[in-house]
N, C-alpha and C positions, 0 to 999 in steps of 0.2 A: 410883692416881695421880690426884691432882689437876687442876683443869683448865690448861689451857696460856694462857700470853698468847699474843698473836699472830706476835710476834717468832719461838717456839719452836715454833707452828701450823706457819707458814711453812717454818721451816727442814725439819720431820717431814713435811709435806706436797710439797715442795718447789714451793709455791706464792708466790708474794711477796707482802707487806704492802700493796702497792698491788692486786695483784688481787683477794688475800680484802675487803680494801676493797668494791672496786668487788663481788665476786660477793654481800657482805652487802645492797647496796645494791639489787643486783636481785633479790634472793629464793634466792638459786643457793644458798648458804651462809652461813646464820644463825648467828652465836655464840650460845653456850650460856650466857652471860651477858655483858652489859654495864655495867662498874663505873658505876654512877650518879654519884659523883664526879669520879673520872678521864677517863670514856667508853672507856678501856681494852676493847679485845674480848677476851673470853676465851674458847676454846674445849674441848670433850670432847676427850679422847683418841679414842674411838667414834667420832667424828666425822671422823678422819684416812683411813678407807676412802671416804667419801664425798666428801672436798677432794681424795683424789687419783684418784677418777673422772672428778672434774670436769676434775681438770688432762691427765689422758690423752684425753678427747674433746675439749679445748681444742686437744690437739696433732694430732688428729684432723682439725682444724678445722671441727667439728661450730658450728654458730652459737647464741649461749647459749640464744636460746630453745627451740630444741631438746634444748640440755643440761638445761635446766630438766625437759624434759617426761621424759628419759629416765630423772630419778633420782627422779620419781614410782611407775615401773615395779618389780614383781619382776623378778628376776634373769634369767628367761627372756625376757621381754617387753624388757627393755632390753637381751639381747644382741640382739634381732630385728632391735629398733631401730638398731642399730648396725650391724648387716650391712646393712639396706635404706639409712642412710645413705650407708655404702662402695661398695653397689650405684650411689648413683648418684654420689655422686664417681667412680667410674670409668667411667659411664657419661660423665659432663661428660668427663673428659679425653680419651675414644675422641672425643671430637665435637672438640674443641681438637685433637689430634694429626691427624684426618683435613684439620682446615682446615690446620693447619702443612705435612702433607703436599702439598695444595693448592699453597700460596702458594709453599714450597722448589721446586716443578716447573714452578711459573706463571714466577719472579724467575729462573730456573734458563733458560729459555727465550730470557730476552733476551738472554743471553751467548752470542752464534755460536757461541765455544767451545766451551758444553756442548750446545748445540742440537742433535739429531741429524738425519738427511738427513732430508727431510719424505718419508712414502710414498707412494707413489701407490694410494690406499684410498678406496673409498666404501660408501657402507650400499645393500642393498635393503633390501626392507620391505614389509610388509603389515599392515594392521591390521582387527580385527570387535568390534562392539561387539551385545550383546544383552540383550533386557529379561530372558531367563530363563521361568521356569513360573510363578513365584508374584505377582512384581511388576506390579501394573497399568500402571509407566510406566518406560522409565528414563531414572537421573540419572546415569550415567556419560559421563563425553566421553574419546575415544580419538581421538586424530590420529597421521599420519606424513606426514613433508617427506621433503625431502631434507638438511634439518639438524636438523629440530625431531620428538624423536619424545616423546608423550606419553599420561597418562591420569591422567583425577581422577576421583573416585568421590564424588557428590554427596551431601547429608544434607538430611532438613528440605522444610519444604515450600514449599523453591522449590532443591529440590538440584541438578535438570537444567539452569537458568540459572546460576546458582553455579559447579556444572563448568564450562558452556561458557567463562564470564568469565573464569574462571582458567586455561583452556589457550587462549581468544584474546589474552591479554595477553602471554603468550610467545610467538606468531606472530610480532610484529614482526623474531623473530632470526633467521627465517630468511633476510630480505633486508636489514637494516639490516649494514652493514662493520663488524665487529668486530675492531678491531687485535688482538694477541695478549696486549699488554700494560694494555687493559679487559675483558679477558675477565670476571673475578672480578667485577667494579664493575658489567657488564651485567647477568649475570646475578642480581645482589643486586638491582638497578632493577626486574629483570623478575618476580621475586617479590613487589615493595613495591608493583608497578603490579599484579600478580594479586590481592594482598591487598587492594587500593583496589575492584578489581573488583569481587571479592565481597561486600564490604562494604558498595555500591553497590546491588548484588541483593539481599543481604537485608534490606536498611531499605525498601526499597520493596514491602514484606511483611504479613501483618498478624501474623505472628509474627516478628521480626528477629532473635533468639534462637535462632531452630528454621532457620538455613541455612548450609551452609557448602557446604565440598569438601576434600577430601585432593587433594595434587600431586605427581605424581610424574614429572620430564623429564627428557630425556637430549638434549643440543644437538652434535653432530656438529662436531668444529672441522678434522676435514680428516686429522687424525692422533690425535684423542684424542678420545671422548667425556667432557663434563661432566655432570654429575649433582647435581642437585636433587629434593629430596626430602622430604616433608610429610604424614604422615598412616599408613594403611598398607596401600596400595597398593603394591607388591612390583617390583623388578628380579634376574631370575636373569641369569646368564650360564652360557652352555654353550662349556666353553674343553677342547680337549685329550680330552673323552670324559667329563669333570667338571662336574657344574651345579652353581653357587655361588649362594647369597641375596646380591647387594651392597647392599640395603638393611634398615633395623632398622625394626621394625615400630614406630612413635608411638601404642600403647595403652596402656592400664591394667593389661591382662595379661602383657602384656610385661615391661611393670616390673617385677611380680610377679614372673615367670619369671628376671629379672635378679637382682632383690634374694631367689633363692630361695626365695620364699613359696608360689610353684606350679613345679611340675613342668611339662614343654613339653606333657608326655600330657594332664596337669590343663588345662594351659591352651587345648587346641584344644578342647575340649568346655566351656570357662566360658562359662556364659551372659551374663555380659558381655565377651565374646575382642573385641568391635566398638568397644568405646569407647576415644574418640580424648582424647589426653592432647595432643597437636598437630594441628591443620587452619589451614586459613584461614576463618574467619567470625569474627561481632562474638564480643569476650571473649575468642578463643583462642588458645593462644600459636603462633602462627605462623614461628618460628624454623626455617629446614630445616637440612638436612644437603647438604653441598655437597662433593664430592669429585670428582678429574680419572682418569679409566681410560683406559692406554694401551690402544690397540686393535692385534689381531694377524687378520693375513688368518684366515679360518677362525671367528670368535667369531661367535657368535648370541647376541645380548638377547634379554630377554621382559621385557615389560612390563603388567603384569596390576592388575586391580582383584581387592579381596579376595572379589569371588563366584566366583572362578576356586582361587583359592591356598587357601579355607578347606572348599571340597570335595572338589579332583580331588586325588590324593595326589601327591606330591612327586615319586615313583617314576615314576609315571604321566606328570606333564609333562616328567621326563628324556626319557620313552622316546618323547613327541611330537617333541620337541626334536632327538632325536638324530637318529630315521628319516627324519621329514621333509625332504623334498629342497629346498623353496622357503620362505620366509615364509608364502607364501598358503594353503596347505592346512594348513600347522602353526597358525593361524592359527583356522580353520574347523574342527578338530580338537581342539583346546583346548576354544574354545566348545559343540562337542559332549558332551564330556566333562564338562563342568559341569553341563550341564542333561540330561544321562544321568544324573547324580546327584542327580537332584530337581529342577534350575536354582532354589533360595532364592534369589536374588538376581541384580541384573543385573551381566554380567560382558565385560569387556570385555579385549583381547588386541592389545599392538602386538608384534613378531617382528620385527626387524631381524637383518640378515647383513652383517657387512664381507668385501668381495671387493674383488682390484685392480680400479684403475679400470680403465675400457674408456676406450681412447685414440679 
């Protein structure tokens, strides 16, 4: 077979004449010749597995420059590419779907209609924060209010101001009024004002590069905890005799783990499992994850920095979780357990309980 005009390109590819255009134009799909006279594109037949790669990662919605890089690849290397793509498209739309979920129970709120009886519920709580066995200093900040429960886990060498900055810039919510209907807006303020904080900290450094902090809050609204979250410092909840992770870890291993590249086994033991793909410091992408948890009498949070979650096993904080009768001792229990395991790192532990109020 001879080669194809583009007309018959197009139709066997089912690519259009304006695309193959444009994909000529960017390097994606080169004609196999073009009439010097006419300017006619003419293409291979051979060439029709390659226009319709294109056209199936087009619907993929892969972005050309990536298509570009994938049809450099052997066949194994471009499926990878392709699953690590889809890995994070679905990871983007878990993050769009939790905000939808958000905003449908935020807008859902203002209708008395659907609003249900508010409960009569509040948190205790207990919080420790500790340097560990190996660290000369730590840069963990661990706070609890009586609305504002938190922990950031510092980086860099100014990591311990950096935390602080970024869990006192959310302080203000424990006594500023937050109607129900800026809920969303406050808490977006109180991220952009953490961000400003640190940002603050580490230019006044002599490395401004080298500081940040992960954040990770939970704000008390009376009947629902909200949750912010940045880096990866962990939220379990213990519901029912069940302890869930309600947060996703913002590393590099992660992703990995996501886009099936590492195993979950692979990835507790990578010696890069620590690097942060989100934080708040200069350069980083500081976008959180923001989601609303209704609360039921009986729930205990944990909220930990990863010198806690990347030692003690999972099993192990269940079974703190469960026995423990207070925050306080679960608490001081936790922290044990870390640095019974070596303490690598400083680690720091908030425990909240929702119980009816006391009248």
């Amino acid at each position: 077979m001879g080669l194809l005009t583009i007309g018959a390109f197009a139709k066997a590819s089912r690519l259009s004449p304006k695309a193959l255009r444009l994909y000529d134009e960017l390097g994606l799909l080169t004609p196999a010749r073009v009439d010097p006279v006419t300017g006619y594109r003419l293409y291979a037949p051979e060439q029709l597995e390659q226009a319709r790669l294109v056209a199936w990662l087009r619907r993929l919605g892969m972005p050309l420059a990536r298509i570009q890089h994938v049809r450099t690849l052997n066949a194994v290397a471009a499926a990878q590419e392709v699953r690590a793509f889809w890995a994070q498209v679905e990871a983007d739309t878990a993050a769009r779907r939790d905000l939808a979920t958000f905003l449908i129970d935020h807008l859902s709120r203002k209708d008395p209609a659907m609003s249900p009886t508010p409960k009569p519920l509040a948190i205790r709580y207990a919080t420790l924060s500790d340097t560990g066995l190996v660290r000369e200093s730590n840069q963990d900040t661990a706070y609890a209010g009586s609305r504002l429960l938190a922990v950031a886990d510092g980086y860099g060498c100014h990591g311990a101001p950096a935390s602080a900055a970024a869990v006192d810039a959310l302080k203000h919510l424990e006594t500023d009024s937050i109607p129900a209907g800026n809920l969303l807006n406050a808490l977006e303020d109180a991220v952009e004002q953490a961000r400003h904080s640190v940002y603050g900290v580490a230019t006044t450094g002599s490395s401004p590069e080298d500081a940040g902090t992960t954040l990770t809050a939970m704000f008390w609204t009376g009947e629902q905890l909200a949750l912010v979250h940045i880096g990866d410092s962990r939220v379990y909840l213990l519901r029912d005799g069940g302890l869930f992770q309600i947060t996703h870890d913002h590393t590099m291993v992660q992703s990995m783990v996501d886009e099936e590249r590492l195993s979950p086994e692979e990835a507790a033991t990578h010696p890069q499992r620590s690097l942060l793909i989100r934080a708040l410091g200069r350069g980083a992408d500081a976008s959180p994850d923001m989601r609303l948890h209704d609360a039921q009498r009986g729930d205990r949070y944990l909220l930990c920095s990863d010198g806690l979650s990347t030692v003690v096993p999972t099993a192990e904080i269940h079974r703190v979780l469960s026995e423990a009768g207070e925050p306080e001792p679960a608490v001081r229990e936790l922290i044990t357990l870390a640095n019974g395991s070596g303490g690598p790192d400083n680690v720091s532990c908030v425990v909240a309980d929702v119980v009816e109020l006391q009248e």
